[in-house]
TIMARBA-552743 format. One record per residue (C-alpha): x, y, z; residue in one letter. Coordinates in pm, whole numbers, padded with zeros to 5 digits, always signed. Layout:
XYZa ...
//
This chain:
+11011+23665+03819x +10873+23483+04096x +10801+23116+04071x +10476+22993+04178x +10481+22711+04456x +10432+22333+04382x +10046+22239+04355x +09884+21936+04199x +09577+21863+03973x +09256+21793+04149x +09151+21724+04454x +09456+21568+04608x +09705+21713+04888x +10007+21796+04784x +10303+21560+04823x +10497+21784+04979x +10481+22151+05133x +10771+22451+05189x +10611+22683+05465x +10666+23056+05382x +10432+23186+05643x +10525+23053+05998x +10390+22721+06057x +10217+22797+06350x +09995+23109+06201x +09669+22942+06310x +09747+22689+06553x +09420+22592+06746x +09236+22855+06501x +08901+22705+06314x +08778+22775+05987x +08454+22714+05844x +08477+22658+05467x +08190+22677+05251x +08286+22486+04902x +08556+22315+05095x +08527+21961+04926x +08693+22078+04600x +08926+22285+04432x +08998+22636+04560x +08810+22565+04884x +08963+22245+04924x +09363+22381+04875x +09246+22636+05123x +09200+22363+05382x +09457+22192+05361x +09737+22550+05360x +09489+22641+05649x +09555+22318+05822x +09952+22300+05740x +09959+22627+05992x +09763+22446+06249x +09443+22495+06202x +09149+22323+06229x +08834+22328+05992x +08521+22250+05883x +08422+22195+05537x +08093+22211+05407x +07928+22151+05045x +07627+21998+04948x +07778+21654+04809x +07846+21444+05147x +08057+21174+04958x +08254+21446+04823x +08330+21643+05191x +08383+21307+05377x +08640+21209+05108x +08814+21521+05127x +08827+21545+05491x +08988+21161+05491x +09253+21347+05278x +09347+21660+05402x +09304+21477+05846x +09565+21211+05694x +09783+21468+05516x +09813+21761+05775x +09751+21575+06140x +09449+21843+06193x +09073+21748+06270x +08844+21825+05968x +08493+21775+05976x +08310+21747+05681x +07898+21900+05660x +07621+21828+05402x +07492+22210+05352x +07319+22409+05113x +07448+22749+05163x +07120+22856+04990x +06893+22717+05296x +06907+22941+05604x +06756+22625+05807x +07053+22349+05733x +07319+22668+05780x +07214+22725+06128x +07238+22345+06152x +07562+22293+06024x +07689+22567+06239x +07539+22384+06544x +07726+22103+06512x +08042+22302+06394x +08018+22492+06726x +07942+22149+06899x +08278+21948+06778x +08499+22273+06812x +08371+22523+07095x +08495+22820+06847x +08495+22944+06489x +08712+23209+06392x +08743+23182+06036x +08499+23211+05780x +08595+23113+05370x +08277+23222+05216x +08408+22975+04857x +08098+22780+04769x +08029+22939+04412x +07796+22817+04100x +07927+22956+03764x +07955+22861+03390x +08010+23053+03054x +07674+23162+02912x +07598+23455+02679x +07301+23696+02875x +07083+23662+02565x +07064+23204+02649x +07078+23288+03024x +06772+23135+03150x +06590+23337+03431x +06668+23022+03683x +07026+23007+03590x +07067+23345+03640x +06878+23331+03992x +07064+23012+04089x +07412+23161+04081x +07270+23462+04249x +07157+23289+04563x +07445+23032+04567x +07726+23296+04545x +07557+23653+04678x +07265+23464+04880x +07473+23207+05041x +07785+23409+05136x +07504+23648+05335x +07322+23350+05484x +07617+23184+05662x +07802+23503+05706x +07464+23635+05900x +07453+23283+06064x +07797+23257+06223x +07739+23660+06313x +07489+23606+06531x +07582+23234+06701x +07972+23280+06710x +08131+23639+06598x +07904+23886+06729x +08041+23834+07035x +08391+23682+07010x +08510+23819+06669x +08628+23706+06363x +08741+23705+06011x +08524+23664+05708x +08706+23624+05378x +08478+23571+05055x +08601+23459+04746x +08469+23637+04468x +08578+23747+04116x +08708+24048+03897x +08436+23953+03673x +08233+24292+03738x +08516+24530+03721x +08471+24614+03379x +08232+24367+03270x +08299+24016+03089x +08133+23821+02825x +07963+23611+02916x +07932+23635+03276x +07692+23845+03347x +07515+23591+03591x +07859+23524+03759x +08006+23850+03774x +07649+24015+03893x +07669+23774+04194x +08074+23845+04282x +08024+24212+04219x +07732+24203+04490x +07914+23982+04743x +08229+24276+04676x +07945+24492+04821x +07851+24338+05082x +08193+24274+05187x +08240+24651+05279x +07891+24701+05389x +07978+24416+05658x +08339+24564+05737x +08210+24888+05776x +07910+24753+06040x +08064+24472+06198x +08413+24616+06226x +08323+24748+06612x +08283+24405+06687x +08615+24303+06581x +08528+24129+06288x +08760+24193+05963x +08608+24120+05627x +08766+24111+05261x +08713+23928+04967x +08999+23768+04751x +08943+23831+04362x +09096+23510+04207x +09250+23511+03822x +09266+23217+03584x +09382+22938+03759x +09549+22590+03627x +09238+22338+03574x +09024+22629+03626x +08720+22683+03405x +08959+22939+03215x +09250+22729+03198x +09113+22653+02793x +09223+23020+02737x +09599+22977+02863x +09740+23138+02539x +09515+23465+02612x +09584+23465+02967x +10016+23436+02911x +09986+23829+02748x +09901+23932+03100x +10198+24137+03298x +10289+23784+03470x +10231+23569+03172x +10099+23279+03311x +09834+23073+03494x +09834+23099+03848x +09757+22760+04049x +09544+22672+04373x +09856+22673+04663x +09852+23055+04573x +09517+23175+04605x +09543+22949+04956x +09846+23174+05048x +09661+23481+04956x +09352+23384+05150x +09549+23245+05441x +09729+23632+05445x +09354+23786+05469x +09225+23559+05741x +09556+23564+05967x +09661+23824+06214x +09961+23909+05969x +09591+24131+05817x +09518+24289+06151x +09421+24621+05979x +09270+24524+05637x +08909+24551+05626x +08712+24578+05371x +08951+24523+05122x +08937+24381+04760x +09254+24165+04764x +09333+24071+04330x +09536+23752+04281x +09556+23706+03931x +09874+23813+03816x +09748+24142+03663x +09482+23919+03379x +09235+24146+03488x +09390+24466+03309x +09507+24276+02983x +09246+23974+02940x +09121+24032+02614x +08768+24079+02647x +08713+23780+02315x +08317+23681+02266x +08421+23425+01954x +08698+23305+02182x +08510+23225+02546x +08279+23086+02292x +08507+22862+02098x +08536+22613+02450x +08196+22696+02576x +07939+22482+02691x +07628+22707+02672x +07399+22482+02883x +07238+22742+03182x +06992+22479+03274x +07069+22452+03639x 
//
């Protein structure tokens, strides 16, 4: 069985990193990296920087994006600039994007990863919760997808990758706020390949699984009866995104790439058990 690469808890670089794509994949490339400042996002920096790119990482926390552009700058030797954006505001977008375009000349790579999300059964879901995660995840992956379209890709290209969830496949407890949103950005990720392929512009999503420190990490037992038996980490969903947004993908478009070690076909579908390490706050 294959071992999964070295990764570390948090928000930290890793100490050390074995290349197994070429080092160079996207030398001089630059991503754009909504959610960048933490977790997923912020792994998928820093593998996206170890081949030679360049990014920009955006969230709505400032302290958070400038700290983790210090990091992943001093750990990789590539320029990261870090944005205060709200991917929900169409004005500050087109902003951010701006100045993106300003320091860079170019963006070619866009991680649609900034994501709102928390267990929740639908009958406590209030009505804001449930619109909140709907215009951070489905709202905001159209608003800066639509923004770099028409300032950047509609005319030079592109790759769009959007990290969503295999929430909606079959429907989760639970989630029905979450996996509403991810199922809709799936959508719109082949309603976009299908339209803005012409243009040369590839778009897929990347379904993530249960993760190490993730927010389903509490159901590791459950999650170890899946056809890999065990948790995956945050170095491999980079590899998996940095696959999708690299010419190695040429000819996927509109794909649905699942990185979860197969959890989505066995994960027990366990109301008392999500519940047992639940926090049921939706007050967002």
């Amino acid at each position: 069985m294959a071992q999964p690469p070295p990764d570390v808890e948090g928000d930290d670089c890793l100490p050390a990193y074995r290349h197994l794509f070429c080092p160079d994949l996207l030398r001089d490339k630059v991503a754009f990296i909504t959610g960048g400042g933490s977790g997923i996002g912020f792994r998928i920096a820093e593998i996206f920087m170890r081949h030679g790119c360049h990014t920009v990482i955006a969230s709505r926390s400032l302290p958070r994006v400038l700290m983790a552009a210090r990091k992943l700058a001093g750990a990789t030797g590539r320029r990261c600039l870090p944005l205060c954006m709200d991917v929900r505001a169409p004005p500050a977008v087109m902003a951010a994007v701006d100045q993106a375009l300003k320091e860079f000349g170019r963006i070619d790579i866009l991680i649609n990863c900034a994501a709102g999300n928390f267990l929740c059964p639908a009958g406590a879901l209030s009505f804001n919760a449930f619109k909140t995660v709907m215009d951070i995840d489905t709202g905001g992956t159209f608003n800066v997808s639509r923004v770099l379209y028409e300032k950047f890709f509609r005319d030079h290209g592109g790759v769009i990758v959007n990290i969503t969830a295999t929430l909606g496949n079959r429907g989760q407890a639970l989630q029905v706020h979450a996996g509403s949103a991810k199922a809709a950005v799936d959508a719109m990720t082949r309603h976009l390949a299908v339209e803005w392929g012409p243009q040369n512009i590839r778009v897929n999503s990347l379904a993530p699984g249960p993760i190490s420190g993730g927010p389903q990490a509490g159901l590791s037992t459950k999650v170890t009866a899946s056809p890999l038996q065990r948790l995956g980490n945050k170095t491999e969903i980079a590899h998996s995104v940095l696959y999708l947004a690299s010419p190695l993908a040429s000819y996927v478009t509109g794909a649905v790439l699942v990185a979860d070690g197969g959890a989505w076909l066995t994960f027990p579908n366990d109301v008392k058990g999500l519940a047992d390490f639940a926090s049921f706050s939706s007050k967002l």
